[in-house]
Structure formats: structure tokens, C-alpha cells
C-alpha positions in Angstrom: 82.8 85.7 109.2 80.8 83.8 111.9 79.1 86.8 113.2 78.4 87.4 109.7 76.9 84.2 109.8 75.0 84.1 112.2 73.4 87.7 110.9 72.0 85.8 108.5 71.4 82.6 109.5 71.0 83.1 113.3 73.4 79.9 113.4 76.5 79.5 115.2 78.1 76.8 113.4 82.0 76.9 112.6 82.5 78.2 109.3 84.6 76.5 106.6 87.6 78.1 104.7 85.2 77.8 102.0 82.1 79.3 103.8 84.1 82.3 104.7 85.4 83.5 101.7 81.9 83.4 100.3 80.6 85.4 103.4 83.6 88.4 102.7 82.7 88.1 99.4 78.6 88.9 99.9 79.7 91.8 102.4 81.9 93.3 99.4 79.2 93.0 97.0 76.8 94.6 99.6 78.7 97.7 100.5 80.4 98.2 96.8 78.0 100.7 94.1 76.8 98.4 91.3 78.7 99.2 88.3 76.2 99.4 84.8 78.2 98.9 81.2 76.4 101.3 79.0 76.6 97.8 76.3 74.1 96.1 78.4 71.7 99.1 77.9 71.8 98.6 73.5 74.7 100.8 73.1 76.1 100.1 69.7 79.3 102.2 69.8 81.4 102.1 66.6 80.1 106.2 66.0 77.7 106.1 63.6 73.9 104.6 65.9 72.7 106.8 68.4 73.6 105.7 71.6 72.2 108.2 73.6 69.3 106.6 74.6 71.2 103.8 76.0 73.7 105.8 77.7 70.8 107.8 79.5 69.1 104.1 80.6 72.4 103.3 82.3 73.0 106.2 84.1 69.1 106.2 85.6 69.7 103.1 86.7 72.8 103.9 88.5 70.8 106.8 90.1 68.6 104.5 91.2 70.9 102.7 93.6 74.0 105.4 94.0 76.1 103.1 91.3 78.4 103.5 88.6 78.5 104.3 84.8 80.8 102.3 82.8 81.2 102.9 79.0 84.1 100.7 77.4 86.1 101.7 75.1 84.5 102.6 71.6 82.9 106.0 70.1 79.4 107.0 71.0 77.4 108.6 68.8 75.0 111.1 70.5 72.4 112.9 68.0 69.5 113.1 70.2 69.5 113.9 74.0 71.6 115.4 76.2 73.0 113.0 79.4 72.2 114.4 82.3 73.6 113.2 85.9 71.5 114.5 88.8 72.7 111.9 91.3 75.9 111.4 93.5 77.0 108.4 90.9 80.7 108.1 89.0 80.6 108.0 85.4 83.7 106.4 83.6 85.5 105.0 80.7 88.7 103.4 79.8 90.6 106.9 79.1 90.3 109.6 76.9 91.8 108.0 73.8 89.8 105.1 74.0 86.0 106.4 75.2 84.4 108.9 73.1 81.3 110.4 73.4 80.5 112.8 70.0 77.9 115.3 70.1 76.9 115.8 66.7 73.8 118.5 67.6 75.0 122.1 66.9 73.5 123.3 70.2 72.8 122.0 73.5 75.0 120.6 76.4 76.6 117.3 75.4 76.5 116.3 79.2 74.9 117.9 81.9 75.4 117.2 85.7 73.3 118.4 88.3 69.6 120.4 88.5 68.1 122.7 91.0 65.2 120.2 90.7 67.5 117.9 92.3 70.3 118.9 93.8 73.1 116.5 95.0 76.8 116.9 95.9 79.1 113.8 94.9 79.0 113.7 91.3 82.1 111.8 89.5 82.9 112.2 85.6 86.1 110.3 84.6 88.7 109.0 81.9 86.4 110.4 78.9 86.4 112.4 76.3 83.9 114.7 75.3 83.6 115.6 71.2 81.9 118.5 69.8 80.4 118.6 66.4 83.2 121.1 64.7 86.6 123.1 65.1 85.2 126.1 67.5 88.4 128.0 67.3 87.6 130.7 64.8 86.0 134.4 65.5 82.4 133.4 64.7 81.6 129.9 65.1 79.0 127.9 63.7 77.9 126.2 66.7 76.6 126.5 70.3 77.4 124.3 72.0 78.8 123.0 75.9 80.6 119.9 76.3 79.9 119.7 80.2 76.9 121.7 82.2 77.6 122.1 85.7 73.6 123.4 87.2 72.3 123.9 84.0 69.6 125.8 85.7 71.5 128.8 86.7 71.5 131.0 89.3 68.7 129.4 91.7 69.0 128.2 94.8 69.9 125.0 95.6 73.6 124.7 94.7 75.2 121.5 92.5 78.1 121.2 95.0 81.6 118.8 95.8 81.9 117.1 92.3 84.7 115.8 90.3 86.0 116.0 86.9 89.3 113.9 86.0 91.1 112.9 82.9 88.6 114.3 80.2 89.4 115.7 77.5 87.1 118.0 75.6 87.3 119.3 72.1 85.4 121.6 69.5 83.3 122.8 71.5 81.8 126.1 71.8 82.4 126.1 75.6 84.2 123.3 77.5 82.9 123.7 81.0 79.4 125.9 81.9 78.8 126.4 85.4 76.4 128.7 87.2 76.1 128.2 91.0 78.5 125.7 91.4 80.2 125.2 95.2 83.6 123.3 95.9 84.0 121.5 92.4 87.9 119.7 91.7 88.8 118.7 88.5 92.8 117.6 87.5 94.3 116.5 84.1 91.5 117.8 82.0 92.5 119.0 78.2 90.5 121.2 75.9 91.3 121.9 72.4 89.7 123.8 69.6 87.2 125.6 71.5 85.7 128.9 71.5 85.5 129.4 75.5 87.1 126.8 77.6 85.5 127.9 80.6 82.3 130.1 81.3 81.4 130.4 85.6 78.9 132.7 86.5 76.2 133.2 89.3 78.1 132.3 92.7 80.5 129.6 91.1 83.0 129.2 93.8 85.6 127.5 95.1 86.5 125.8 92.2 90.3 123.6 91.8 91.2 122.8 88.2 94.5 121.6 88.9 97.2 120.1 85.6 95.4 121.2 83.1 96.1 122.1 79.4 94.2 125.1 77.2 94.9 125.1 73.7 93.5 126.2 70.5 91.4 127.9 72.2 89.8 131.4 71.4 88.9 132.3 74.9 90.5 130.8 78.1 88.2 132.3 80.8 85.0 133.7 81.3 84.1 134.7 85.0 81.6 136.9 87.2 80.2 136.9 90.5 82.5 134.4 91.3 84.1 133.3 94.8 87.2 131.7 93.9 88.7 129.9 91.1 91.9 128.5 91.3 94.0 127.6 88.4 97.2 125.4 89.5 99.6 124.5 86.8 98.0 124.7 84.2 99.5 125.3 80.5 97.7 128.2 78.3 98.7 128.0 74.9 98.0 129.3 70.9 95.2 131.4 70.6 93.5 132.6 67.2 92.6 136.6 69.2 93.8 139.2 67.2 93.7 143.1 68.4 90.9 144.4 69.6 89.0 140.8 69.8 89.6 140.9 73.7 91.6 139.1 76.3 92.1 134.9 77.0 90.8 135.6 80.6 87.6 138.2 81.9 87.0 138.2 85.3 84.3 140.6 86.8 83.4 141.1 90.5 85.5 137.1 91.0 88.4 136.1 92.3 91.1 134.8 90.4 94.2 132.9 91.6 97.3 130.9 89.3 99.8 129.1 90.6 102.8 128.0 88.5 101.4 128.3 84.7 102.6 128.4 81.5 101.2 131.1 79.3 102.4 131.3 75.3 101.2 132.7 72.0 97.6 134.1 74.1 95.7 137.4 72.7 97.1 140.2 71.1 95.2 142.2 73.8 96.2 142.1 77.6 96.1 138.5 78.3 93.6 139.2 81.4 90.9 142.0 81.3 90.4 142.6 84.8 86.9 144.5 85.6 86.3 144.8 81.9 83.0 146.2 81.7 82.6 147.7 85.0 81.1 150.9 86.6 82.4 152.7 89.6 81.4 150.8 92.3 81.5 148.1 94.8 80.4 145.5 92.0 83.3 146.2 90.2 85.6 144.6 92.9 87.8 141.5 91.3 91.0 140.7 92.7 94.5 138.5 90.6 96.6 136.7 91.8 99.9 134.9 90.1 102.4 133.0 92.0 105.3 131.7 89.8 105.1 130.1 86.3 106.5 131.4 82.8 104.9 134.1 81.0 106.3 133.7 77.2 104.6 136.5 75.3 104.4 139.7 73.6 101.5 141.6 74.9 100.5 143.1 77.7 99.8 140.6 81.1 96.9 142.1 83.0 94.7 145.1 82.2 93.1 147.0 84.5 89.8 148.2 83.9 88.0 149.8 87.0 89.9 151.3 90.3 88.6 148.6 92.7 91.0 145.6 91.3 93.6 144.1 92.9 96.5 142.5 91.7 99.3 140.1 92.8 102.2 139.0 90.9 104.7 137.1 92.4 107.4 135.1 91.1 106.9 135.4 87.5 109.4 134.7 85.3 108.1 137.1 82.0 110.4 135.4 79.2 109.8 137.4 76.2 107.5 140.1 77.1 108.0 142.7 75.4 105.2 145.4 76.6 104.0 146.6 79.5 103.3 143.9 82.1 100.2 145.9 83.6 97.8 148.4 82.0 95.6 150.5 83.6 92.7 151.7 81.6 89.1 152.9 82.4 85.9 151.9 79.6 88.4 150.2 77.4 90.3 152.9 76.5 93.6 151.3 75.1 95.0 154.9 73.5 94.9 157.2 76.7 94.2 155.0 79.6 93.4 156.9 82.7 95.4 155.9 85.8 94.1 154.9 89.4 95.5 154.4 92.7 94.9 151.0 93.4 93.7 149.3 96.7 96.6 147.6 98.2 98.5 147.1 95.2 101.2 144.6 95.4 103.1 143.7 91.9 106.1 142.0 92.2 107.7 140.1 89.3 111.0 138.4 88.8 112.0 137.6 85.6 115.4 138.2 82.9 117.1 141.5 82.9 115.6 142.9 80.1 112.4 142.3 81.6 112.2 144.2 84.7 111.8 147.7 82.9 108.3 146.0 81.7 106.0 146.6 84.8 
């Protein structure tokens, strides 16, 4: 405290109890990010004004000095502009039961974090919950909408890299999470309900974590291409509306997907992962799969193969109720005489009930 002091005083006088404690005190306050109540901006709350003008005030002016976003507990109506984070800042509420942001727009992104215009690394949503305008759980839905945009300007160059997503919750959307050339993102405890596509990651969207997670309601669990890795650790995958021929909870193209100890109930009637779907003969066509453990409680078919370059790995899974071949291999979506290929270092291995085992 007295070399503190003296920093600012040049003095060398003996400090008082007093003295010090207001010396800690103005270090803390200069090294801590200023936090900025989205209230003190003319947020109304209560659902019905539009807030998001206010909302967007508060989070430029955390930009402006690397701060924090802080919206209490309340609903925020947002009928006008999308909020969009392009800085390393934290964004936060008081949980996902008690801060609601409701986009009430048919199309658009409800929030939107990073911009090739800008880009950052650092970004920080947390304890939200993110409202679309209607139930998007149905074969043709009558919205378009994203609750969260990760690099809403696609595959360009730079990257929207190292953010953070926990405790949100988002519902009736048309996609939960859009992310195209996003690098090392985490996210944990995250909930989406009544959507059409939970997640869509496209365009180099790698090394992504979504760890304790819950899916359900939702038509579509997975969406991915030209992907680098996406990891899916126990996470629960529940009560999809797909009937036959309507496709598959997961499609993964030319990515890399991995799932450690899930829970997957009531999915698709189709194979619950297409694997390839929609690929040619060739090197672009590569996607690998891997499964390590959790339950697999349904009727239909796990994984179907589409293309000869696929890999797949399944390892531990205890397939409760399946009652249909765990893996299918089909070329161009042929269901009724799939063709069969050698694949490239194949390696299926499942462990599950008895009456199971003659399902692979």
C-alpha cells in the first residue's frame, strides 16, 4: 500500500489502516472490467417496449473499455435490431429462468457475436436465455430465425475464435447456434428446445466443446460440413418430430464428429446420423464418427453410411432397445438396396444387452 502510495503521490508517508484499504480498493477498481446494467441504458424490461436499443448502448459501451454486460432479471423485448458483440466483453444475466431476451422478428439472428470486420477472441455469453418468436419444431416452419450467430459473416478470413457460451438456454428457434469459421469455441450446460436445427457449423468451424448439454424437441440435432472437430460430451438427445424419409438428427459432411457418454431417445425414424450424406466419390467426402459410451434407447438404425471414405468408431455403447441394424451402409441415399463398401480402418465395437449384439 505505501508503494502504491507513493505511485501516486510520490510521498512516503506511513499509511493508515484507513488509507490502505482505500489504496487496495482503487487498485481493484483499476484492474476489474467495468460492469454496465443494461437498466441504466432505458431498458424497460417487463416484455412488451423494445429494449433493443438499450441493450445495444450497453454492450458498445462495454466494448469500449473491455467491460461487462449485465442484464437483471426481467424479459426483454427485442423487435428491432439484432445485438451484436464484436469485442472480448462477457455478457450476463441472473440465469436462464430469470433473464429473457425474446426475439419477436421472424428472421434474423437474435444475437450475434463476432465479425470478420472485427475479429476478436474472448467473447463471454452467460446465464441467459435466448426466446424465439414461435414453436420451430414442425416439418415446415414459419420462421427463420438464429438465436446465437457465431461470425455472421461466413467463411472469410479472419476467424471469431476462443469464446464461451454457459448456462443459456435457447428455445423456438429456427436454429439455436450458427457458426461459420469459428476456432476453439466451449460452451457447457446449454438447453435448446422446440427448434428446428439446434446446431448448424459450416466453413472451417473447428474445435468446438459443447459439454452437458440437453437437445430436445428438436427437429434436427446437427448440421455439419467442412468441419475440424466437434465434440459432443454428455449430452442428452431427446423427442424428435422426424418421420421416414424426413432425414437423420445429425449430418455431418467432410467433419469430424466425436460423443462421449450421451443419451440418445425417441430421435428420427431414419438412421439417427447420416454420415457423408450427399457425397461424391472423393477425397471431400472424408467424415470420420466416433462414440465412446452412453445409452442408445431407440428403434432405428444408429449411423448410416453414405460414401466409402467414412469412418466410424463405436465403443462402449450400451444400445438398449435397438431394434434394427446399428450401422447401414448405403451409397446416394438408397435405403432399399444399399450397396456395401470396404471401409477405411473400420473399427465398430459395441457392448450392449444380449439381444442386442446380433444388431451391428
Amino acid at each position: 500500500a505505501n508503494e502504491m502510495y507513493h505511485r501516486f503521490t510520490g510521498g512516503l508517508n506511513a499509511l493508515s489502516n484507513t488509507d490502505q484499504k482505500d489504496a487496495a480498493l482503487a487498485e481493484l477498481l483499476a484492474t476489474t472490467p467495468e460492469v454496465f446494467n443494461v437498466k441504466s441504458f432505458s431498458a424497460k424490461g417487463g416484455g412488451v417496449t423494445d429494449d433493443s436499443t438499450a441493450i445495444i448502448a450497453a454492450v458498445a459501451a462495454a466494448e469500449a473499455v473491455n467491460g461487462q454486460v449485465y442484464i437483471p432479471h426481467d424479459t426483454y423485448n427485442m423487435g428491432s435490431s439484432t445485438v451484436t458483440i464484436d469485442k472480448p466483453i462477457r455478457v450476463f444475466g441472473d440465469g436462464p429462468l430469470n433473464t429473457t431476451l425474446v426475439w419477436t422478428k421472424t428472421s434474423g439472428n437474435a444475437v450475434e457475436i463476432g465479425d470478420v470486420a472485427d475479429s476478436f477472441f474472448g467473447a463471454v455469453l452467460q446465464d441467459i436465455r435466448l426466446e424465439g418468436p414461435s414453436n420451430a419444431n414442425t416439418s415446415s416452419p414459419s420462421q427463420t430465425t438464429v438465436g446465437l450467430h457465431i461470425n455472421p459473416s461466413g467463411d472469410l478470413s479472419p476467424n471469431t475464435t476462443n469464446g464461451f457460451i454457459r448456462n443459456v438456454h435457447i428455445r423456438k428457434f429456427y436454429r439455436g447456434i450458427q457458426a461459420l469459421r469459428a476456432w476453439n469455441w466451449g460452451a457447457e450446460h446449454l438447453v435448446f428446445q422446440n427448434i428446428f436445427q439446434g446446431l448448424f457449423f459450416g466453413s472451417n468451424t473447428e474445435n468446438i466443446v459443447i459439454s452437458r448439454a440437453s437437445f430436445s424437441n428438436c427437429r434436427t440435432i446437427l448440421d455439419y460440413s467442412n468441419g475440424g472437430g466437434l465434440l459432443l460430451d454428455t449430452c442428452s438427445f431427446s423427442n424428435s418430430g422426424l418421420a421416414a424419409g424426413e432425414g437423420s438428427w445429425f449430418e455431418v459432411y467432410q467433419s469430424l464428429l466425436m460423443l462421449i457418454n450421451p443419451y440418445l431417445e425417441d430421435g428420427s425414424a431414419d438412421a439417427l446420423f447420416a454420415m457423408g450424406v450427399g457425397a461424391v466419390e472423393s477425397a471431400t467426402a472424408r467424415s470420420a464418427l466416433s462414440i465412446i459410451g452412453g445409452e442408445y434407447n431407440d428403434a432405428t438404425p444408429l449411423v448410416e453410411i453414405f460414401d466409402k471414405r467414412i469412418g466410424v468408431s463405436i465403443d462402449g455403447l450400451r444400445t438398449r432397445g435397438a431394434a434394427k441394424q446399428l450401422v447401414v451402409m448405403t451409397q446416394d441415399g438408397d435405403t432399399t438396396s444399399p450397396t456395401l463398401y470396404p471401409l477405411i480402418n473400420p473399427h465398430i465395437r459395441v457392448i450392449g444387452e444380449n439381444e442386442d449384439r446380433k444388431n451391428r
